[in-house]
N, C-alpha and C positions, 0 to 999 in steps of 0.2 A: 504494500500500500504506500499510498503516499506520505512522503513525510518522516517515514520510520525506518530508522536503521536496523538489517535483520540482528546486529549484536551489539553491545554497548562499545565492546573494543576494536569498533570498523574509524579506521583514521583513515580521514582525506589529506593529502598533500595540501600546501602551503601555495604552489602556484595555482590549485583549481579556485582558493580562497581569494588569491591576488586579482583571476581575473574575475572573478564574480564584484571583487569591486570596481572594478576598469569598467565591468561593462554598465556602470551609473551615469545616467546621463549628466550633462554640466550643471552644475548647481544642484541635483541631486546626492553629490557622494555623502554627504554628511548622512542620511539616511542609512547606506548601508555600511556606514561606520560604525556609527550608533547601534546599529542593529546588529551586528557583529559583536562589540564588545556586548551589548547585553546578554549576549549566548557565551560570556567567558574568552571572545575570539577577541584582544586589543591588539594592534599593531602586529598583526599577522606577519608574518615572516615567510616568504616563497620556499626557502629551505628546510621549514621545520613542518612535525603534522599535527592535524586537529582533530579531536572530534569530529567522526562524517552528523553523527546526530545535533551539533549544536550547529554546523551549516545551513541542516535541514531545517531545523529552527531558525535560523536568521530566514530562508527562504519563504516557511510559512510569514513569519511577522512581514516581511517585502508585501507577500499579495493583499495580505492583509491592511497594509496601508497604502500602499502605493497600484492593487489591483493583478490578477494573472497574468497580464500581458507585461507587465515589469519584468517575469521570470521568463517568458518567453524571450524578452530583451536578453536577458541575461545571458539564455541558454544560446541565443546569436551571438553577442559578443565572445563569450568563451569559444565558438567555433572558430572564428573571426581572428581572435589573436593564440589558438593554440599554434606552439610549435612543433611541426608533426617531419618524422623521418625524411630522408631526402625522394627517398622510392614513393610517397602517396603523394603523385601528381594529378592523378585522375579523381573524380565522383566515385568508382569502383573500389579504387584502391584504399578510400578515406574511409568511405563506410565500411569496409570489410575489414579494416584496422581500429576501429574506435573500441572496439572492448581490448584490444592491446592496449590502448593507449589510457582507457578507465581501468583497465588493472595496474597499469604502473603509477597512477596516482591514486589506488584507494587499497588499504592493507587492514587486516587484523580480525577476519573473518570471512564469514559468505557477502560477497558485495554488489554482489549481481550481474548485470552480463548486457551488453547489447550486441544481440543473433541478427546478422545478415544472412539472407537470403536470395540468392538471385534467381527472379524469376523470367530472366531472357527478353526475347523482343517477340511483342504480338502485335500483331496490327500496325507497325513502325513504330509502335509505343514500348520503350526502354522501362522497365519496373525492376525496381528492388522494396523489399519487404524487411524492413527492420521489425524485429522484437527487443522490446527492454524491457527484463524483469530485474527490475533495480528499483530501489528508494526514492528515486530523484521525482518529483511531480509531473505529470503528465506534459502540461505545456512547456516548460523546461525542455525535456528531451525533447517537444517537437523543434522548438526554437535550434536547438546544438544542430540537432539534422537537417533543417533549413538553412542555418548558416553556410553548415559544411556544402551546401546543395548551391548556393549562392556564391560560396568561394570556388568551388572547383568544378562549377557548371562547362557542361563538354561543350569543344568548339562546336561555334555554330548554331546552338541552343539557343534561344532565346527565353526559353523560362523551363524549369525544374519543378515540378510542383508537387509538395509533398503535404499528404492529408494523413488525418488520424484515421484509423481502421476502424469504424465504427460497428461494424459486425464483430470485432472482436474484444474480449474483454478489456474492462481499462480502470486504471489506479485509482482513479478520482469515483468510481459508485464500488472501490475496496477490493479490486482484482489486484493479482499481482507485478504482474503488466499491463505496455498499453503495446496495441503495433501500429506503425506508420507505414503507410506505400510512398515510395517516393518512384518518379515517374520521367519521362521528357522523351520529346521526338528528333 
C-alpha cells in the first residue's frame, strides 16, 4: 500500500532524499524542508541513509498540503535529474533498468520492485507495461515513469504516453501495486 514501508529497517539513500527536494518548485523548497525535518530528515546528506518510512511521511504530509500532483512533480523531477549508467540511452533501456537502479538506493529489507514488461509493437503502437509493487504512492511512480518517458522519448516521437492500468489493481483503494502502460508510435 501506499505510504508504508514493508519493514521499519528499509533505508533510502540520501540522493533519492536530495532530489525529492530539487524537485520543489521556486519558492516552494521551504515546504519540503520543513516537511523533511519534521519526519527526523534535517539537512539531508546525499551520502548518508534515511528512513524509507519517514520519506514516505514527508511525501504523504506534501499531498497533503500542497495536493497529489506535487508528488507526481516530484516523481518527474527525480527522473529528470537521476544519474543513470552510461549504456541507458534508450526509453527501453531506462525502464528495464529502474529497479537496478531503486535497488541501489533503497536497503535493509523487502523494498519492492519495479517489473518491466515488454509487450512488443501492435498496430505500430510500441507498449511496455511496468509493474510496481513498492511503497512509493501511486502518482509518484507515474510521474518517475513519465519523466523517464519524456527524457528518453525515441527519435522521432513526438509524445510517449503513459497511463495508469486501471483494470488493474492499484495502491491508492490498498493493493499492493499499481501498473502503468506506457506507449508511443
Amino acid at each position: 500500500m501506499e505510504f508504508r514501508s514493508s519493514a521499519p529497517g528499509v533505508e533510502v539513500f540520501g540522493a533519492v532524499v536530495a532530489a525529492f527536494l530539487a524537485a520543489f518548485p521556486k519558492g516552494t523548497e521551504a515546504v519540503g524542508v520543513s516537511t523533511l525535518a519534521a519526519q527526523g530528515i534535517k539537512n539531508p546528506d546525499p551520502e548518508k541513509w534515511y528512513p524509507l518510512q519517514s520519506l514516505l511521511n514527508a511525501m504523504k504530509d506534501v499531498a497533503a498540503k500542497m495536493g497529489v500532483d506535487m508528488l507526481r512533480r516530484i516523481g518527474e523531477g527525480i527522473a529528470g535529474n537521476a544519474i543513470l549508467p552510461p549504456g541507458w540511452t534508450t526509453l527501453e533501456s531506462v525502464l528495464s533498468g529502474i529497479d537496478t537502479a531503486y535497488h541501489l538506493n533503497h536497503r535493509g529489507g523487502e523494498i519492492g520492485h519495479y517489473e518491466f514488461h515488454d509487450e512488443g509493437v501492435s498496430s505500430g503502437l510500441r507498449r511496455i507495461r511496468m509493474e510496481c509493487p513498492n511503497p512509493y504512492p501511486c502518482v509518484f511512480d507515474q510521474g518517475t515513469i513519465d519523466g523517464f518517458a519524456n527524457r528518453f522519448r525515441p527519435p522521432g516521437c513526438i509524445d510517449v504516453l503513459v497511463r495508469h492500468d486501471d483494470a488493474q489493481p492499484c495502491r491508492q483503494h490498498g493493493a499492493d501495486s499499481c501498473t502503468y502502460v506506457v506507449s508511443w508510435a
